[in-house]
N, C-alpha and C positions, 0 to 999 in steps of 0.2 A: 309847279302849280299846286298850291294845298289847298286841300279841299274842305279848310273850317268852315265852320257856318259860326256865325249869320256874317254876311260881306255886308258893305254897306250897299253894292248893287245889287242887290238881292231884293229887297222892299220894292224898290221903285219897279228894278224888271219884272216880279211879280204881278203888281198892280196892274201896270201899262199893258203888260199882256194878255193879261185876264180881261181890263176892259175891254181890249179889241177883240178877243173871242165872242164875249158877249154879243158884241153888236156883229160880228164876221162869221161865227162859227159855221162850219160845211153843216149840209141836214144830210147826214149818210145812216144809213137805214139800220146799221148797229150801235148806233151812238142812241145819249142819252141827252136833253136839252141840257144846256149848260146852266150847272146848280141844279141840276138834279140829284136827288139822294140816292135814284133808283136805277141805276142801270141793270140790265140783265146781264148777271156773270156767263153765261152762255154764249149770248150773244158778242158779249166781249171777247170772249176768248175764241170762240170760229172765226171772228171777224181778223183776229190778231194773226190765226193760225193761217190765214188764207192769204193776209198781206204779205206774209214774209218771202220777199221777190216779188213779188207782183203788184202792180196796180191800182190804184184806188176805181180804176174806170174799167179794170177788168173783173174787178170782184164782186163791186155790187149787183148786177144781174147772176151772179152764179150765188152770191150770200142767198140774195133773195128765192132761189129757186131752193137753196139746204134749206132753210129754215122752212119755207112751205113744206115739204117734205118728209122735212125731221124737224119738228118746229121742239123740241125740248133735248133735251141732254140723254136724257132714257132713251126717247124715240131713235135718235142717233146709236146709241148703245146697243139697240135689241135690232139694227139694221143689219143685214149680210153685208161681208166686207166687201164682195164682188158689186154690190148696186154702190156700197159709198166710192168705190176703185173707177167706176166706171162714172160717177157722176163727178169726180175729182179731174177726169180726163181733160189737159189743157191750161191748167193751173200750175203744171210742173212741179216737181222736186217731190217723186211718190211716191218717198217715204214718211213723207209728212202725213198721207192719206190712211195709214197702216198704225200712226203713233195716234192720227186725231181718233181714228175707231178706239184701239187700247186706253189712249185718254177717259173716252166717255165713260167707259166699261170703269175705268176706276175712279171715274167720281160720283157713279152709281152706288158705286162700292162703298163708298166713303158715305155716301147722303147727302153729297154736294158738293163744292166747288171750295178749298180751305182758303181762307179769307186773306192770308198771311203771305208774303213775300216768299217767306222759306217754304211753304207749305206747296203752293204751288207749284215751287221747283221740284218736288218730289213726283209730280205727276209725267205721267209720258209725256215725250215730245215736246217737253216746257222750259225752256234753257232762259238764261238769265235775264233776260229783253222781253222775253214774252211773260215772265214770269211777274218783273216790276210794271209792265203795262195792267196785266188783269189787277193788280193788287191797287195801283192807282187810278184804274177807271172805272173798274167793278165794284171796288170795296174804300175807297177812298184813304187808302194808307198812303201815307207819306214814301214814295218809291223815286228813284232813280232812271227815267224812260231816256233810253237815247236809241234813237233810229235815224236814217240816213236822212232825214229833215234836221230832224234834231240834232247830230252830230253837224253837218252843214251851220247850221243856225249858230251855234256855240263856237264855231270854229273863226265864224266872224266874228262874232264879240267881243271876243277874246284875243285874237288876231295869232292863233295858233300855229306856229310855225313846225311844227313836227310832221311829217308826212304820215296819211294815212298807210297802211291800217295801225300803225306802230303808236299812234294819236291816241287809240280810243282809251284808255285811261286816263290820260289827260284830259280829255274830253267829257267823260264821264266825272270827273274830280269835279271840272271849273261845271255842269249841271249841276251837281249835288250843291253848289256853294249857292244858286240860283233858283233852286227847288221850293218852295211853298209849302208851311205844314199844314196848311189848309187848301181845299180846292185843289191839293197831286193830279188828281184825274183830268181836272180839267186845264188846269198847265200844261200839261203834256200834252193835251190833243191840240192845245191852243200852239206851242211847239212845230207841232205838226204840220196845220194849217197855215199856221207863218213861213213855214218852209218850202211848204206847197204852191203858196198864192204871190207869197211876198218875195220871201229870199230864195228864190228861184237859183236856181245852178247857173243859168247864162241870166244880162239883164236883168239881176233885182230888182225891185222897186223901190229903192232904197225912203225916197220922198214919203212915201206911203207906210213905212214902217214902223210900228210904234217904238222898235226900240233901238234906232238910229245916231240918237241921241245920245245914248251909250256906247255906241259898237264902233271898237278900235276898228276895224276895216274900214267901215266906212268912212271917221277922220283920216283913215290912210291912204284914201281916194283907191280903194283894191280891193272891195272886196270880193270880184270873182277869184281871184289871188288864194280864196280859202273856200273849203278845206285844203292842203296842201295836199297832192297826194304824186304818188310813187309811179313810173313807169308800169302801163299794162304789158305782162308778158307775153308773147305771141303764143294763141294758143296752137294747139298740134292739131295738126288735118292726119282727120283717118277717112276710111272706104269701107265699104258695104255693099251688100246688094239682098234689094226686096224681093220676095217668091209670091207672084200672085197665079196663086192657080184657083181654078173657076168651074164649075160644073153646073147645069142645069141654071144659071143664074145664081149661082151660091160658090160663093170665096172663101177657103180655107184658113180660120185664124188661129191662130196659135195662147194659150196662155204661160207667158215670161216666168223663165225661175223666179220664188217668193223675194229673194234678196239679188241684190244689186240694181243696176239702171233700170228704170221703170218695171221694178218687180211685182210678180203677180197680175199685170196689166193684159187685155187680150193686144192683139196684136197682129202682123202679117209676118209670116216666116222670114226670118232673117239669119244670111250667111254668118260668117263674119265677119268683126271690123278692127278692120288691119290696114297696118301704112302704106299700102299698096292696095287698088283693089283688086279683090280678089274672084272677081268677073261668075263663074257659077259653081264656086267652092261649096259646099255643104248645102244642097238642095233641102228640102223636108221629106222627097220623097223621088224616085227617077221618072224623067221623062224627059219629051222632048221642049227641052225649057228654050223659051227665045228672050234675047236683052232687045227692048225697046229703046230707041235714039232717047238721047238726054238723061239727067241726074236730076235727084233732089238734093237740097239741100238743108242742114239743120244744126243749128249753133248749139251746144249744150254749154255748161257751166267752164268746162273744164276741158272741152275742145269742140272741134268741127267735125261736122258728117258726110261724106258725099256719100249719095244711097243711088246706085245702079238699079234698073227695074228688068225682072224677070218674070216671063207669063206664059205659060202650060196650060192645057186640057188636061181634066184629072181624069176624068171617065168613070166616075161613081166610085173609082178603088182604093183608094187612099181612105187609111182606119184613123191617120194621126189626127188630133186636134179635133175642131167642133167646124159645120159650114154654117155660112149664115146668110142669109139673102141680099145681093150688091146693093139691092134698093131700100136697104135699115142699115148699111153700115153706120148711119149719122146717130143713130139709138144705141150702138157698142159703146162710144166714150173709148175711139183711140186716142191714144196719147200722140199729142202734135207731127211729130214726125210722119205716124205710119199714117196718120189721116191724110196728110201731103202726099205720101206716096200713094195711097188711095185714086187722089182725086187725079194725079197727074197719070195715073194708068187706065182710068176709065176715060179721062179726054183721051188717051193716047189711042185704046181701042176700043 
């Protein structure tokens, strides 16, 4: 696939997609109307940093709640990492929460947001996707956006036969050939949207499509057929077990080593997790620890969790860690997991 510009299907799919954003475009609360000159690079960029894995349906009420909060890039900057850690809680992957504080801090630094593709990339936590999205929706440079609508969307068009993830080059080439040097920002989100609404992963709608007419899949009567992708590998089941100990109405939490799995996060003590479980290996502290009937359960990126539940009287003596009262655990911002374990250990007793 090369990636010259200008193709001859590059104009039309352009045009045609840009019209349909016009008349389609989502109203999501960090966008900008389309043909806007003005979007907020801030807002572009938490909105970017927020999507990555997650949701368009689970982020805008949590957008919405950062930006009241921290409604500017400074505000965000001059925040304790522990209120942005704890208000990150449930969004996943947090180390992204630890790169977006470091972010702000250095575009304080700087006196703003660098306008430029490569500039961008120089900022924490801003890898090469996140980097051509803010340059093309913030700043209106001609950038190369491909995300998992986007990559989808292309992969029809084109009728890509390479399996992901080995594709995204190819994928990114035949964007580039389709790219707009006018209106990038809003290609892209139009992209997006198309991906979202129309070329949906199961039952496209293909009829509805503005760019049907061109897309090799769809003369090929397949296009759920694309993107092509590769065998999911079976992830690995590990074990654990949760330590809830309890005094006067107050739960003992823990705050996580700064690096690795949910770092720096508060937390409920946990054993460890190993391919067996490991029933009341490494308590927080001795007593007469009891296992409650049933597990939790918790998918992570890169494997599974079974979480055994443990529950002790502390008796005031216990120095480890911070209590905090059962009836505000929902105000800590546990990270998914241990909120599940949470909840399944106050139904349990």
């Amino acid at each position: 696939m090369s990636a010259k510009r200008p193709s001859e299907i590059a104009p039309k799919t352009a045009d045609a997609l840009l019209s349909w954003y016009d008349a389609h475009a989502r109203a999501l609360p960090w966008r900008a109307a389309p043909g806007s000159n003005a979007p907020d690079p801030y807002r572009v960029w938490l909105s970017e940093i927020m999507l990555q894995q997650t949701t368009v349906a689970a982020v805008t009420p949590r957008f919405a709640a950062f930006v009241a909060r921290w409604p500017s890039v400074e505000a965000l900057a001059a925040a304790p990492e522990a209120d942005l850690m704890a208000a990150w809680a449930g969004l996943g992957y947090y180390a992204r929460a630890r790169n977006l504080h470091a972010c702000a801090r250095s575009v304080v630094e700087r006196g703003g947001f660098p306008n430029t593709e490569e500039g961008l990339r120089e900022l924490p936590g801003v890898g090469a996707y996140t980097a051509a999205a803010i340059a093309a929706i913030a700043f209106g440079e001609r950038a190369v956006v491909v995300d998992a609508n986007v990559a989808r969307v292309v992969a029809r068009l084109f009728a890509l036969e390479q399996p992901l993830p080995a594709a995204m080059p190819a994928l990114r080439a035949a964007t580039d050939t389709i790219t707009p040097d006018l209106r990038a920002g809003d290609f892209a989100q139009a992209m997006m949207d198309l991906g979202s609404s129309i070329c949906t992963p199961r039952a496209p709608h293909c009829l509805a499509c503005p760019l049907s007419a061109g897309c090799a899949a769809y003369r090929a009567g397949n296009p759920e057929g694309f993107p092509v992708k590769r065998a999911k590998p079976i992830k690995p089941q590990r074990y654990g077990t949760i330590f809830w100990a309890e005094d006067a109405g107050k739960v003992l939490l823990v705050t996580r080593p700064p690096r690795g799995l949910l770092g720096g996060m508060r937390a409920l003590p946990t054993g460890p997790w190993a391919d067996a479980p490991p029933g009341l290996a490494d308590p927080p502290f001795p007593a007469e620890w009891q296992m409650l009937p049933g597990t939790v359960a918790h998918v992570f990126t890169h494997f599974r969790l079974e979480l055994a539940l443990a529950v002790a009287r502390a008796d005031g003596h216990v120095a480890v860690g911070a209590w905090w009262p059962v009836t505000e655990l929902d105000s800590v911002g546990l990270p998914s997991v241990f909120a599940k374990a949470a909840a399944a250990i106050r139904r349990a007793t």
